[in-house]
MARVEXNU-49344 format. One record per residue (C-alpha): residue number from 1; residue in one letter; x, y, z. Coordinates in nm, 3 decimals. Each point is the difference from the previous one (the first is absolute). Example, Ala and Ser with C-alpha at 12.3 -4.5 7.8 and 13.67 -1.06 7.14 Angstrom:
     k   r        c1        c2        c3
     1   A     1.230    -0.450     0.780
     2   S     0.137     0.344    -0.066
# end
This chain:
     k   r        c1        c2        c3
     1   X     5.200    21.524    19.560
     2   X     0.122     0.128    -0.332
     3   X    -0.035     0.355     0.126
     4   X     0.218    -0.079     0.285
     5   X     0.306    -0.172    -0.208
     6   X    -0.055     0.286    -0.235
     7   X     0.116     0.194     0.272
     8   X     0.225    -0.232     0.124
     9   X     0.175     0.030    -0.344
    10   X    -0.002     0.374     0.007
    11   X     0.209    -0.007     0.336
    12   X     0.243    -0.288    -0.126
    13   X     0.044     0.240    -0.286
    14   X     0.047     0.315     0.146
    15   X     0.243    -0.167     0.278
    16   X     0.186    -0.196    -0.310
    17   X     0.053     0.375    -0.227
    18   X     0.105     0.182     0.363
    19   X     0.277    -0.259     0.085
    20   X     0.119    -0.004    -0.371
    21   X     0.010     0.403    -0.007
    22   X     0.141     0.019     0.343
    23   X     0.324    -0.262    -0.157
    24   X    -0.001     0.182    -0.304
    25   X     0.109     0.311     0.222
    26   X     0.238    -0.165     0.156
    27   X     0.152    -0.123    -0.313
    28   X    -0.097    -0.401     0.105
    29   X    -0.185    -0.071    -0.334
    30   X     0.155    -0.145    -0.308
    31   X     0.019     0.219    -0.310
    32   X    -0.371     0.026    -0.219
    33   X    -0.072    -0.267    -0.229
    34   X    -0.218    -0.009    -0.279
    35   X    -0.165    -0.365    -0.104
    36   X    -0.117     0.001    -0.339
    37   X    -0.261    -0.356    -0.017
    38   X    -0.069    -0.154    -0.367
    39   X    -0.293     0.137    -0.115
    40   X    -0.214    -0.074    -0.345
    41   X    -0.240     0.184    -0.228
    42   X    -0.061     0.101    -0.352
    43   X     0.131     0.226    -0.279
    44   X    -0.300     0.247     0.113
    45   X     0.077    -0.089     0.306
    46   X     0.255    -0.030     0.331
    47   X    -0.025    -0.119     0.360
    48   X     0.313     0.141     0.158
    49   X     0.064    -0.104     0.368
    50   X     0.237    -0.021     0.292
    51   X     0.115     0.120     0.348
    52   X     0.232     0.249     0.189
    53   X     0.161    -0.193     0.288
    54   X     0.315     0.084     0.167
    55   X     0.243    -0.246    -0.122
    56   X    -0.041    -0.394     0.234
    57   X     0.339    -0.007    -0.041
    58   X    -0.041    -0.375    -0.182
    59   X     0.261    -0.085    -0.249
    60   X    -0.029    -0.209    -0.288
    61   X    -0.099    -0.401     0.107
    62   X     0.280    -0.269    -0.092
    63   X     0.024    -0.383     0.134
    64   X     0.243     0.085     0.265
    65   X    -0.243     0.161     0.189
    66   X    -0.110    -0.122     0.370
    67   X    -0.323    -0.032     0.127
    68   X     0.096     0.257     0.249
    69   X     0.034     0.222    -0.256
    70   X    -0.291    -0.074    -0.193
    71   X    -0.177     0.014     0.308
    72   X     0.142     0.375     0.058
    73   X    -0.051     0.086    -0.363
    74   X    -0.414    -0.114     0.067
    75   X    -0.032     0.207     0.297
    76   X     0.194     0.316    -0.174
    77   X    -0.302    -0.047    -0.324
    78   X    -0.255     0.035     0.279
    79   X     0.134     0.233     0.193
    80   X    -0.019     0.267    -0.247
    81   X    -0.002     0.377     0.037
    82   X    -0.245     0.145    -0.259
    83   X     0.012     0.342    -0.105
    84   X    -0.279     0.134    -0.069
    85   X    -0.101     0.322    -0.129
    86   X     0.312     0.040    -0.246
    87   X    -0.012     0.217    -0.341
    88   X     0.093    -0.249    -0.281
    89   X    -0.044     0.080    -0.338
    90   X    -0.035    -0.291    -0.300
    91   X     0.127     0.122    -0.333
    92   X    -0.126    -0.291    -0.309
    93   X     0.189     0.058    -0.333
    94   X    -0.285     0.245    -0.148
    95   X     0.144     0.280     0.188
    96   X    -0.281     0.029     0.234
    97   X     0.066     0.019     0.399
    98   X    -0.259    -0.157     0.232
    99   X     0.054     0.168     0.390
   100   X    -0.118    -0.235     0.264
   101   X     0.073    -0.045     0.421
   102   X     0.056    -0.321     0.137
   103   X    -0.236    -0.120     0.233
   104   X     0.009    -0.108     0.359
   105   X     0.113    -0.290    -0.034
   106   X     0.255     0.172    -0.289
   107   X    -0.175    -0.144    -0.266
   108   X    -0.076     0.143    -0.354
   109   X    -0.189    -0.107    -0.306
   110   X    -0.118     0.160    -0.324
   111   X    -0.234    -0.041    -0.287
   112   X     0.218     0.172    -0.303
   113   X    -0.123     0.064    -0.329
   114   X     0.302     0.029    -0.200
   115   X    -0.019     0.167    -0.369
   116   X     0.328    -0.211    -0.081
   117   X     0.189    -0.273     0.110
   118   X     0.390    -0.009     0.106
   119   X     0.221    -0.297    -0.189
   120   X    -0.107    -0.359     0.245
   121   X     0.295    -0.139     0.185
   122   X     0.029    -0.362    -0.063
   123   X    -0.311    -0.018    -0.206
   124   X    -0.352     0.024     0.155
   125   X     0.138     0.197     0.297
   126   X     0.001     0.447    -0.026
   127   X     0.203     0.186     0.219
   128   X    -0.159     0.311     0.180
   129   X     0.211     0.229     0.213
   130   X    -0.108     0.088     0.335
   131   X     0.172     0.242     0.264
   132   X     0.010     0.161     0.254
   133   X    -0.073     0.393     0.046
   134   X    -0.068     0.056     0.355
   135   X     0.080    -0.215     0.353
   136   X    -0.259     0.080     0.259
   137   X     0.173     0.165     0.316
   138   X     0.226    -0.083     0.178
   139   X     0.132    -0.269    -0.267
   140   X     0.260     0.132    -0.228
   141   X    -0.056    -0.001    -0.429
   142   X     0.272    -0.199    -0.106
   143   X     0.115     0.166    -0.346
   144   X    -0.123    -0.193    -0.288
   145   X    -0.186    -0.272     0.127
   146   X    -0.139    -0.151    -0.322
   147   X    -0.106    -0.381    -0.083
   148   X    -0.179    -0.115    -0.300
   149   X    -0.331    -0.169     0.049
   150   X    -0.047    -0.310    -0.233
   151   X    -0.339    -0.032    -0.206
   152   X    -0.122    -0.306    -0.195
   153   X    -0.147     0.106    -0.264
   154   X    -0.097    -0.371    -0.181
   155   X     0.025     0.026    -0.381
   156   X    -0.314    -0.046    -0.271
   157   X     0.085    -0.359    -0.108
   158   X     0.025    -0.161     0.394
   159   X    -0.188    -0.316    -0.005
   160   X    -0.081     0.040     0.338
   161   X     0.085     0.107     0.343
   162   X     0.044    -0.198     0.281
   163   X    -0.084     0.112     0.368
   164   X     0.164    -0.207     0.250
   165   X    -0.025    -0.027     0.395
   166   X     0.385     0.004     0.196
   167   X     0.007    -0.201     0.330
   168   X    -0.060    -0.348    -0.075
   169   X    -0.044     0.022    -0.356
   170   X     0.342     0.127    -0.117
   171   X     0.136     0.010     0.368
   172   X    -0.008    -0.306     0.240
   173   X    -0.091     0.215     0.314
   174   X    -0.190    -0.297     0.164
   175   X    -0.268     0.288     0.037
   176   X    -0.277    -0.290     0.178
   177   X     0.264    -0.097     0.258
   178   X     0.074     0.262     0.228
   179   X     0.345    -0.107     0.158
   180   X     0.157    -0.090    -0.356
   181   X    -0.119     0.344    -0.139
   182   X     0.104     0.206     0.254
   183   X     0.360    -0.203    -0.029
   184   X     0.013     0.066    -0.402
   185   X    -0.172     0.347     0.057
   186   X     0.229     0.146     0.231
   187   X     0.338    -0.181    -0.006
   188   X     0.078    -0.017    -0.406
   189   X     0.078     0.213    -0.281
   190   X    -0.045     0.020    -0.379
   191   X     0.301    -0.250    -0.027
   192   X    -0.122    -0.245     0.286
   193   X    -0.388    -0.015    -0.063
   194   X    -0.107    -0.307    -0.261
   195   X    -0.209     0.064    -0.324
   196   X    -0.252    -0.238    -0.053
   197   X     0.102    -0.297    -0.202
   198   X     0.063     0.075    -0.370
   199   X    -0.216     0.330     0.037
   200   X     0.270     0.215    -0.177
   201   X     0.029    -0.182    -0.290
   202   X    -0.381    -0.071    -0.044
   203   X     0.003     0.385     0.021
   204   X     0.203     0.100    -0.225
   205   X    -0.176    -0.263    -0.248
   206   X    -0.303     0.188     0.092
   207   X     0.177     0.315    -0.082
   208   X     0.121    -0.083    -0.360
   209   X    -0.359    -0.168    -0.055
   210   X    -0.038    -0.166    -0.374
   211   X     0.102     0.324    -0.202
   212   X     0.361    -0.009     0.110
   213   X     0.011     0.383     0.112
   214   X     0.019    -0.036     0.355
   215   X    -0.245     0.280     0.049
   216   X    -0.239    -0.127     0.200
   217   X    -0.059     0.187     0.308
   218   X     0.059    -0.118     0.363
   219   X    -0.182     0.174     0.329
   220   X     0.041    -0.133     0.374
   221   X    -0.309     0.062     0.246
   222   X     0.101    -0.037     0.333
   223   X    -0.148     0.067     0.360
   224   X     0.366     0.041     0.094
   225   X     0.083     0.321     0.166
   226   X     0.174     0.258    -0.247
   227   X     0.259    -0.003     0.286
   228   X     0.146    -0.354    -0.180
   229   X    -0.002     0.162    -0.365
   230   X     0.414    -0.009    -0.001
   231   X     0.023    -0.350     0.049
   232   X    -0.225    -0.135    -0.206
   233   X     0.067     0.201    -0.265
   234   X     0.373    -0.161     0.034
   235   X    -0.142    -0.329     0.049
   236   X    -0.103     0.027    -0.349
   237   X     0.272     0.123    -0.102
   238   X     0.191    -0.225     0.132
   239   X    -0.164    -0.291    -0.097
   240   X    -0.041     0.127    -0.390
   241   X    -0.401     0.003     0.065
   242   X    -0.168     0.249    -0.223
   243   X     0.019     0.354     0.130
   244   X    -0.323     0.144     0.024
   245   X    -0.217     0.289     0.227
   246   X    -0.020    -0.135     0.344
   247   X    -0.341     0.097     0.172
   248   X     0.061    -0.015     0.389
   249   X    -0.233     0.135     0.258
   250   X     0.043     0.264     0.253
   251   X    -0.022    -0.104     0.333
   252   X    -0.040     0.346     0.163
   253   X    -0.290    -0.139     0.257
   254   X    -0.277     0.358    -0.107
   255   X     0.035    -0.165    -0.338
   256   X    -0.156    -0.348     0.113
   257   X    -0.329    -0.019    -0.111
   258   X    -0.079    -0.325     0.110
   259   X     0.231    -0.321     0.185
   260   X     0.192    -0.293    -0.152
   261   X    -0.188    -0.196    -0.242
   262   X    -0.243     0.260    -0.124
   263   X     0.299     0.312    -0.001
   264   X     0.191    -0.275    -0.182
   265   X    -0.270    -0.064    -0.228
   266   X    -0.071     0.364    -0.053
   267   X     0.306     0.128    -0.080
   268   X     0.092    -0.256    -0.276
   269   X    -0.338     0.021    -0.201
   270   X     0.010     0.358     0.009
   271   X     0.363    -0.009    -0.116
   272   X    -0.123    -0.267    -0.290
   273   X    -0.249     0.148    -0.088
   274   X     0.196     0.348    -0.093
   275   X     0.198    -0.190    -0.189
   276   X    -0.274    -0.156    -0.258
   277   X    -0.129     0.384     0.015
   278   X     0.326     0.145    -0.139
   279   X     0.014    -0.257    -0.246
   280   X    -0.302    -0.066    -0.125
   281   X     0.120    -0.206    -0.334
   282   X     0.228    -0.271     0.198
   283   X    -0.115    -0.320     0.096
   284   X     0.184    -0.127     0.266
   285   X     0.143    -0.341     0.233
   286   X    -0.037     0.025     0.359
   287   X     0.254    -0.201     0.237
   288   X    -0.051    -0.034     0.392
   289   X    -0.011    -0.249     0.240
   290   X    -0.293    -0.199     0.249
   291   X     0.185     0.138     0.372
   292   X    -0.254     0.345    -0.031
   293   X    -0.274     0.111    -0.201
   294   X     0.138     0.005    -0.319
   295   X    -0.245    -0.253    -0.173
   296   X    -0.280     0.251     0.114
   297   X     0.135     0.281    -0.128
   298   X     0.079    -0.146    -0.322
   299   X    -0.374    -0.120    -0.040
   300   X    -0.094     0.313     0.066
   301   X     0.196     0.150    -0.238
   302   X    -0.128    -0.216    -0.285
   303   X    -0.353     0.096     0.099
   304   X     0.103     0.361    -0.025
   305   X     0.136    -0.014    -0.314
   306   X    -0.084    -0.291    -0.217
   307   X     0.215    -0.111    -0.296
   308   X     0.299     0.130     0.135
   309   X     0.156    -0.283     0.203
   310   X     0.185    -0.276    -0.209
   311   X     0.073    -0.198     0.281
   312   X     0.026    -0.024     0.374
   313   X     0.324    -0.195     0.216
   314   X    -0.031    -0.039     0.330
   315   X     0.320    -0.146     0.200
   316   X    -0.140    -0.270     0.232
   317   X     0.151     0.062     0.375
   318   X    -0.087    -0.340     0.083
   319   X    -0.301     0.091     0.233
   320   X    -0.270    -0.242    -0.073
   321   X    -0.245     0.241     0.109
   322   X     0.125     0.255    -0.205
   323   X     0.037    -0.219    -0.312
   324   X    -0.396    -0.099     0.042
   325   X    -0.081     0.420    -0.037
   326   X     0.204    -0.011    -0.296
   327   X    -0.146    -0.270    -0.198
   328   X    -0.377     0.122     0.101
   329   X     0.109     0.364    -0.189
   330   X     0.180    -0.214    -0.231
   331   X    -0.349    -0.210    -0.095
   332   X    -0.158     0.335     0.011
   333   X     0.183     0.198    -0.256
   334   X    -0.043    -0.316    -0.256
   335   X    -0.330     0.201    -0.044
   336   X     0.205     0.303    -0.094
   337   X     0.225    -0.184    -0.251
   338   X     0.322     0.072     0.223
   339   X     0.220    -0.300     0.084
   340   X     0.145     0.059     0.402
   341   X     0.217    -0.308     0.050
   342   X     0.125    -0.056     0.373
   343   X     0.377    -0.078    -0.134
   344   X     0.266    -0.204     0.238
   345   X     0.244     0.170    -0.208
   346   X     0.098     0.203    -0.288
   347   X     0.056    -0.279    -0.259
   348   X    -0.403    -0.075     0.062
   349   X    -0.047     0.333    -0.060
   350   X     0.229     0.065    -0.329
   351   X    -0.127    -0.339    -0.178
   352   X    -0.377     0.156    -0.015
   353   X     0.168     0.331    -0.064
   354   X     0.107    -0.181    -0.313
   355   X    -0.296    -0.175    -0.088
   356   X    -0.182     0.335     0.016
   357   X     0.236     0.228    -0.211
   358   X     0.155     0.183     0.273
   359   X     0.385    -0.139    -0.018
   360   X     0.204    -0.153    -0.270
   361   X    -0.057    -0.414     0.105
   362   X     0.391    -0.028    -0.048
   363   X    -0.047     0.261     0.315
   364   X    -0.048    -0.319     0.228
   365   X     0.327    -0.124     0.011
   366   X     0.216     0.222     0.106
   367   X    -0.280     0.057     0.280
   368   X     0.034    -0.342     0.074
   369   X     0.375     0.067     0.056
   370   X     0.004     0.286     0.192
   371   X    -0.281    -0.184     0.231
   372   X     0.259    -0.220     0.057
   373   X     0.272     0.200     0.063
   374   X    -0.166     0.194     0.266
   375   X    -0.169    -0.338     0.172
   376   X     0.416    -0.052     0.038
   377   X     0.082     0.313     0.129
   378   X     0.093     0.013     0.370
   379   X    -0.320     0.108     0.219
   380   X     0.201     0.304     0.164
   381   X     0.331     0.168    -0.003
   382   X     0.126    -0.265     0.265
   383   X    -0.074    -0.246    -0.147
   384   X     0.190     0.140    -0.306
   385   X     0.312     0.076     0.180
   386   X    -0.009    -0.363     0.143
   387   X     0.005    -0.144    -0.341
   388   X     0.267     0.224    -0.091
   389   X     0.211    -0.127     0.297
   390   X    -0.085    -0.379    -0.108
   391   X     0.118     0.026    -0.341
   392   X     0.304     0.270     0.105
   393   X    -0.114     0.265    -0.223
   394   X     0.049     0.224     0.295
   395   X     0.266     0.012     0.338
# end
């Protein structure tokens, strides 16, 4: 069977790159685009990474926008054209150049080993400029095509990192009921989709930590196709949520090892686990939620590397069956010295944030706040708009 969608891949592939050259000829395609992603590493160390797409043609989100066009924008980040086989060259601040070709599904990545460091940008983050050299016929080499890709590089005195799931954890996707997701999933934007109650706030608590530097690193693992990155890397934004890498999964089908659960499962330990590899000296919180697997992989984690987990909270979806896995890992890991608290929401999990050292206990409050602010906020932009009308704040 897997020798047969192997092929089955190889044909979808070849048929996707022949339609995309045979538009290019004809001057259909959009202009090249490079797509730096966040990325994160060490002072010995970089992880650059990105893709060459021809530009989806998607502007920037705002609140005006109609689920028709959100619903357009969605198809347009799936219905990519990747370019693969492109020249690019990546140029850190030590003078150095690093040649590399995108790959077929107009990927790249490096491993750098810089012998200096450019100035950060905005403090933890260091730019490294990436362009393009060469097109692959027939698409044309637009003249200085150049983006900067953004590395975290956390500094010595971070208390800790914190890696943190997306849907359903910072993002109320409704991931465990299929009609609701695909509603959220496919007909809002960065503006329109809801944070989870009081998680920005909690974050950036989490962020500033008890030494008041606001250096401690965040990282989002995600089984979320890389074809989302743009909007929720302006959901963040957006909603003034710690920027951080964002760890997404490619969802070219040769790439699937396994299906659902297990890929799931796969892909965010491995991506973990890198991340207590590159930084062997930080201890660090993990945040997810009971819809998937995320208690597993968490226990497994702990097993893997023991002393390294503060603490463990897990957004309960309100699935009793899923809640019951939870607390059996939970009752596990007591064993292991690692608190994971099931959490209804973020206020649970900031108060034993403070009574563990994590967040300043004056912290809570303005979590409390915010909670409450967003419990207020209209469920969707309609709603919005309708209280508008109501109170005449808009014609």
């Amino acid at each position: 069977m897997s020798s047969l969608l192997d092929k089955l891949n190889n044909w979808a592939e070849q048929a996707d790159d022949l339609v995309t050259r045979t538009r290019s000829r004809l001057g259909l395609l959009q202009p090249l685009q490079l797509v730096p992603y966040r990325s994160y590493g060490t002072p010995e160390r970089l992880y650059v990474k990105g893709r060459l797409l021809t530009d989806k043609g998607i502007g920037e989100p705002s609140e005006g926008d109609s689920r028709w066009q959100n619903l357009v924008n969605m198809y347009r980040r799936f219905e990519s054209n990747e370019i693969a086989g492109a020249q690019l060259l990546v140029s850190p601040a030590d003078g150095t150049e690093h040649p590399t070709i995108t790959d077929e599904e107009g990927y790249y990545s490096l491993n750098l080993e810089p012998k200096s460091l450019p100035a950060p940008i905005n403090f933890m983050w260091y730019p490294v400029p990436v362009t393009l050299v060469q097109a692959p016929s027939p698409f044309p080499t637009p003249p200085n095509l150049q983006v900067q890709s953004l590395v975290m590089i956390p500094p010595a005195d971070a208390e800790y990192g914190i890696i943190s799931d997306l849907d359903d954890t910072v993002i109320e996707t409704s991931a465990t009921h299929i009609v609701r997701m695909a509603r959220t999933v496919l007909l809002r934007n960065a503006h329109s989709r809801l944070p989870f109650k009081g998680v920005a706030e909690f974050y950036r608590a989490l962020q500033l930590g008890r030494n008041g530097k606001r250096n401690n690193p965040f990282f989002y693992v995600s089984s979320s196709p890389w074809n989302l990155y743009d909007l929720l890397e302006d959901f963040l934004e957006l909603n003034h949520i710690p920027p951080g890498p964002i760890l997404l999964r490619d969802m070219a089908l040769k790439r699937k090892q396994a299906k659902d659960a297990s890929e799931h499962h796969a892909h965010k330990l491995t991506e973990i686990e890198n991340l207590l590899l590159t930084y062997p000296r930080l201890p660090f919180v993990l945040i997810g939620d009971s819809g998937q697997e995320d208690a597993n992989i968490y226990r497994e984690i702990v097993r893997r590397f023991p002393g390294r987990i503060l603490s463990i909270y897990i957004r309960d979806v309100l699935r009793p069956e899923r809640a019951a896995l939870v607390e059996k890992v939970s009752e596990e890991l007591r064993g292991d010295k690692v608190d994971m608290l099931l959490v209804q929401d973020t206020v649970q999990a900031a108060e034993h944030a403070a009574r563990n050292g994590l967040i300043f206990t004056e912290a809570i409050t303005a979590i409390e706040e915010e909670k409450h602010k967003d419990e207020t906020a209209p469920e969707n932009p309609e709603e919005a708009e309708g209280a508008a009308r109501e109170t005449g704040v808009v014609s």
